[in-house]
C-alpha positions in Angstrom: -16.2 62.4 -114.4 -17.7 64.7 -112.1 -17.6 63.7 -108.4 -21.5 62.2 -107.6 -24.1 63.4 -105.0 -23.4 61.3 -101.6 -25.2 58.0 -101.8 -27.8 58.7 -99.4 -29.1 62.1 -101.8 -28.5 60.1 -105.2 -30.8 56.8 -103.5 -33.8 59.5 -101.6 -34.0 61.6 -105.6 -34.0 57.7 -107.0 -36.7 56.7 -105.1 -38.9 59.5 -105.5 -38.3 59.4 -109.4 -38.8 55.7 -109.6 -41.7 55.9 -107.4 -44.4 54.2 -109.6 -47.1 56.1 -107.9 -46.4 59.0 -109.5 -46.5 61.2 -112.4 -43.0 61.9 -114.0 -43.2 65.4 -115.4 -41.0 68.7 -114.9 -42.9 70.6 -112.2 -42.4 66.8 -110.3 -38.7 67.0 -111.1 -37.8 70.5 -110.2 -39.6 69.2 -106.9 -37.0 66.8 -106.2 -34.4 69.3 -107.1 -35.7 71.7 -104.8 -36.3 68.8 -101.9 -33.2 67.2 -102.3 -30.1 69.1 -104.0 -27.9 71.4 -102.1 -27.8 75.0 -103.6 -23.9 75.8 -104.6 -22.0 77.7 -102.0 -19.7 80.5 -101.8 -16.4 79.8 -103.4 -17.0 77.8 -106.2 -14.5 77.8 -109.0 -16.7 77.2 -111.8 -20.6 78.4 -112.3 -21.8 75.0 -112.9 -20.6 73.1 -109.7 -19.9 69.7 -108.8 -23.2 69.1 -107.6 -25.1 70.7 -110.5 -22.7 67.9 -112.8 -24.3 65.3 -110.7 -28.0 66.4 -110.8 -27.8 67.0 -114.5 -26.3 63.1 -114.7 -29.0 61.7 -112.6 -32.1 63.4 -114.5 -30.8 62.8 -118.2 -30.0 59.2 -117.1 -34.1 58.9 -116.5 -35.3 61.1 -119.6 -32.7 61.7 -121.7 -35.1 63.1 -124.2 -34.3 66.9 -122.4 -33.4 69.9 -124.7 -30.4 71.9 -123.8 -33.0 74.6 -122.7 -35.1 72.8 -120.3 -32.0 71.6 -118.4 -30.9 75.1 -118.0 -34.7 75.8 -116.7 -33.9 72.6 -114.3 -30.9 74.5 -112.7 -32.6 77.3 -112.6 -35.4 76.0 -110.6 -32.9 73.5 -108.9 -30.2 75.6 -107.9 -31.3 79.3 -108.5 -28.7 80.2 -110.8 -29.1 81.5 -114.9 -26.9 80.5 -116.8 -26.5 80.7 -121.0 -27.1 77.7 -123.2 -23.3 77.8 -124.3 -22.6 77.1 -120.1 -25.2 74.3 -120.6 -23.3 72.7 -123.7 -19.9 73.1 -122.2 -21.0 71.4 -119.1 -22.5 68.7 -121.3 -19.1 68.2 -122.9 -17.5 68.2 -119.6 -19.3 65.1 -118.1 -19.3 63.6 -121.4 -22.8 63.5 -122.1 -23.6 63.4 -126.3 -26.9 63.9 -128.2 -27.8 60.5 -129.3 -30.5 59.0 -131.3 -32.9 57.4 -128.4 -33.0 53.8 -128.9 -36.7 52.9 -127.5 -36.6 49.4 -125.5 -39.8 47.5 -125.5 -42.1 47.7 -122.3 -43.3 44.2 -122.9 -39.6 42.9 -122.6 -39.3 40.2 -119.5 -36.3 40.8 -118.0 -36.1 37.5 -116.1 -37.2 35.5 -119.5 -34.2 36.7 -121.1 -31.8 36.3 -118.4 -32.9 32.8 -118.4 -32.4 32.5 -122.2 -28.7 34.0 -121.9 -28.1 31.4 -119.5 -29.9 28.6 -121.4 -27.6 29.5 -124.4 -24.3 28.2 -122.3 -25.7 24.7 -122.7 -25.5 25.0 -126.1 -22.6 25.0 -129.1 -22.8 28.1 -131.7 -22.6 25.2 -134.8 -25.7 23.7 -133.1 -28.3 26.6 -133.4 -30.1 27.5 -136.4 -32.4 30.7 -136.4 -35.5 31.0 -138.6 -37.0 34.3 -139.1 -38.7 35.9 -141.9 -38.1 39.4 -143.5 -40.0 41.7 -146.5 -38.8 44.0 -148.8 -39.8 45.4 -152.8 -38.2 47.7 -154.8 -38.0 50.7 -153.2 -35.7 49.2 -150.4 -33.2 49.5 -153.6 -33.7 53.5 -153.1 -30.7 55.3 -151.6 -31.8 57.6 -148.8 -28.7 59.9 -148.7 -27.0 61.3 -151.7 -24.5 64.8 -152.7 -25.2 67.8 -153.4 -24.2 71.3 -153.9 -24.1 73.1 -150.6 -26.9 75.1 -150.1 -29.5 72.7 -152.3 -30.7 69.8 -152.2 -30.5 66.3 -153.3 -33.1 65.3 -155.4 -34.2 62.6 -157.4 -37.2 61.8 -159.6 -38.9 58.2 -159.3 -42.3 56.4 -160.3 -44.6 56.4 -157.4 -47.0 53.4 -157.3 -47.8 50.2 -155.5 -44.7 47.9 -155.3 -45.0 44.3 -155.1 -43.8 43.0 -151.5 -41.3 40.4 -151.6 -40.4 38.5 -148.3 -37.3 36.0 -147.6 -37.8 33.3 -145.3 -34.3 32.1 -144.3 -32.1 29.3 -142.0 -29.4 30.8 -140.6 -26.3 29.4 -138.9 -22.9 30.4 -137.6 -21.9 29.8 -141.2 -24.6 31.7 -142.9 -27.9 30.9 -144.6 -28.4 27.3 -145.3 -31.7 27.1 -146.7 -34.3 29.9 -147.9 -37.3 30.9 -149.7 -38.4 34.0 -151.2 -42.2 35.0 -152.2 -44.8 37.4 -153.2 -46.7 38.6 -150.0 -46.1 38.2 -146.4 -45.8 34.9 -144.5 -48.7 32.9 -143.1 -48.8 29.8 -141.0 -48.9 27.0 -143.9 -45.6 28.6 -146.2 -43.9 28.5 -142.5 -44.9 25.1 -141.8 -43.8 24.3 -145.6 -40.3 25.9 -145.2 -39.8 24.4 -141.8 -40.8 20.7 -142.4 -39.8 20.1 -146.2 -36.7 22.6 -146.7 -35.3 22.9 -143.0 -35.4 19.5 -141.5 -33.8 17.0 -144.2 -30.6 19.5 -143.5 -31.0 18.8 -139.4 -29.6 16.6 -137.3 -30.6 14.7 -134.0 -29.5 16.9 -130.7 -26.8 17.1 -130.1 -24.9 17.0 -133.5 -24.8 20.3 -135.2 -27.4 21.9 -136.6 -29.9 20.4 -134.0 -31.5 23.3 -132.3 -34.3 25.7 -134.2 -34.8 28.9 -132.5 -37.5 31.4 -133.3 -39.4 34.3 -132.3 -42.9 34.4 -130.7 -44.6 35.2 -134.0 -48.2 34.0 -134.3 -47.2 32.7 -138.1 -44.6 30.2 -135.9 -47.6 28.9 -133.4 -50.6 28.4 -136.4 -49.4 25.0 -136.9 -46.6 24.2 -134.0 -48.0 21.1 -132.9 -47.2 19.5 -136.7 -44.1 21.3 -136.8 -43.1 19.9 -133.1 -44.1 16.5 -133.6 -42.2 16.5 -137.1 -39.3 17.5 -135.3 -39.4 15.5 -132.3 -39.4 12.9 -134.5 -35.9 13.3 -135.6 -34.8 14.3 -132.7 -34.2 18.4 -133.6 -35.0 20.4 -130.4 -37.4 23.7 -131.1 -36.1 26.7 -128.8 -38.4 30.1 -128.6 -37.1 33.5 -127.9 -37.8 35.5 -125.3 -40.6 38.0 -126.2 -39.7 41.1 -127.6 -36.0 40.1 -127.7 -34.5 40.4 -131.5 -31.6 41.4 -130.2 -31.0 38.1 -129.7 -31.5 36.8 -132.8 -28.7 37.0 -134.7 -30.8 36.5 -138.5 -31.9 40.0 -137.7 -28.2 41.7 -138.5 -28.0 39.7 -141.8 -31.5 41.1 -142.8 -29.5 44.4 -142.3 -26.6 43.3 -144.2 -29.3 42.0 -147.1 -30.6 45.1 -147.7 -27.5 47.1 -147.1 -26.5 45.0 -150.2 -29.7 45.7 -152.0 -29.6 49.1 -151.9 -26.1 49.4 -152.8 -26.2 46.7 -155.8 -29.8 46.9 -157.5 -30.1 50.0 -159.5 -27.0 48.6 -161.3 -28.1 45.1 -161.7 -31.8 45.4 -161.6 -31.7 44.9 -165.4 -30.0 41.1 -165.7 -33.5 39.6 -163.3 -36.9 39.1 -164.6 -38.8 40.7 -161.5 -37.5 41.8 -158.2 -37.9 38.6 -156.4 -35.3 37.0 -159.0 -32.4 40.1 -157.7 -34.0 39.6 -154.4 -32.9 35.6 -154.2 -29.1 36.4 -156.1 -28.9 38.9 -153.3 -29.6 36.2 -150.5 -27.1 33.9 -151.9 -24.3 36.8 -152.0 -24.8 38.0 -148.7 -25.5 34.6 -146.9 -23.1 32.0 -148.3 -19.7 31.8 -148.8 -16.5 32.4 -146.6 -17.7 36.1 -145.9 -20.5 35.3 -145.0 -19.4 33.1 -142.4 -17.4 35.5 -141.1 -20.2 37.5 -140.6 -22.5 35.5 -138.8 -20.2 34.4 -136.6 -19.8 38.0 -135.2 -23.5 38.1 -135.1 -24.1 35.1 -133.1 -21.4 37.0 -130.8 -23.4 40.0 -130.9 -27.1 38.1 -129.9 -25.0 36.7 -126.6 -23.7 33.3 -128.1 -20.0 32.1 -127.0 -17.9 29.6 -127.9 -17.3 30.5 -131.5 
């Protein structure tokens, strides 16, 4: 890598950039540029310098989202030098910086509230959790999205439009896979929650701390219409109820088997479609392929790995 800026440059462009008083835009960054960076001396062995690696680091690293063309524009206004798009790229490759899909990270997310929960999980053992969380689907989530083609033409495929039924899957998961579930027409509401969780769920739960004594959800409103019932059912037993963070499926481990789920549904339901009276019938043999069985186990143990849970 490219050797960085001295500390004292990299923390004064940091602090201006970071300043929350201000607008972020390019005229503000080509400011900074000007303000801060060190135009390339005499000398140099390559056009794009040391110094220009390290300013093009620090700005992608807070907007990632520049074109190849607006960086050249920032060294250019930064460092008074014009270079070609093709020096651009090849400085790119050189401090190993790739064009990635941007993942976007929820604003809402409480940084503190989630250290907290990655600590709150040491207390626990992986064979003791049990995440509930609900997921919808109908039959065009049984449409493959890429397919071949002769080169220069496209792939193209004829289907029915119209209104598909939505089918959701409300499901129990463990480090072993799905222990309980429910599929039906429509989305979830409080009362089939409250249904799931008290009659279906709990008789399979035991008291804290055997396993399969800890029920962790999300912050949905659907899992707060009724909580007090649902809390007091469980107390009862002695099950402890644990909420997620907000804005945190990352953590939830149910989350990757919904991808697995309908990974499986596209790949399996044009060809099997035919053996089910409706959807919802393919929709529940799908469940109990994907979430039970020695596979599955091995699966949901690398996703409780995956959502921060050790142990396993």
């Amino acid at each position: 890598m490219a050797p960085r800026l001295s500390p004292i440059v990299v923390q004064r462009i940091e602090d201006a950039l970071l300043d929350p008083g201000v607008t972020i835009n390019h005229e503000y960054i080509k400011t900074i540029a000007r303000t801060y960076l060190k135009p390339p001396t005499g000398g140099q062995i390559r056009v794009v310098t040391p110094d220009m690696d390290a300013a093009m680091m620090l700005v992608l690293d807070q907007f990632p989202w520049f074109y190849q063309d607006e960086l050249k524009e920032f060294l250019f206004e930064a460092f008074d030098i014009d270079i070609c798009l093709s020096t651009v790229r090849n400085a790119l490759h050189r401090i190993k910086y790739t064009r990635k899909k941007i993942r976007v990270e929820v604003a809402q997310r409480n940084e503190r509230l989630r250290s907290i929960w990655l600590n709150s999980l040491q207390t626990f053992a992986a064979d003791q959790l049990i995440f509930v969380d609900e997921s919808g689907s109908d039959e065009r989530t049984g449409d493959r999205l890429y397919g071949y083609a002769k080169s220069g033409t496209k792939a193209v495929v004829s289907r029915w439009l119209s209104h598909r039924e939505r089918v959701s899957v409300l499901p129990a998961y463990t480090v072993d896979g799905y222990i309980a579930s429910t599929t039906f027409v429509g989305t979830c509401n409080g009362d089939i929650f409250e249904d799931f969780i008290i009659e279906q769920l709990l008789p399979l739960c035991n008291p804290y701390p055997q396993p399969r004594s800890v029920i962790v959800m999300d912050n949905a409103s659907i899992h707060h219409s009724n909580r007090d019932h649902i809390e007091a059912a469980y107390h009862r037993k002695g099950v402890w109820i644990r909420y997620l963070p907000p804005c945190s499926p990352d953590f939830n481990p149910i989350e990757e088997s919904f991808n697995d789920l309908k990974a499986f549904i596209r790949r399996y339901y044009r060809k099997y479609r035919g053996s089910f009276r409706d959807y919802q019938g393919f929709l529940e043999w799908a469940i109990r392929k994907t979430g039970t069985g020695s596979r599955a186990s091995s699966r949901a143990k690398a996703q409780f790995i995956h959502s921060g849970i050790r142990g396993i």
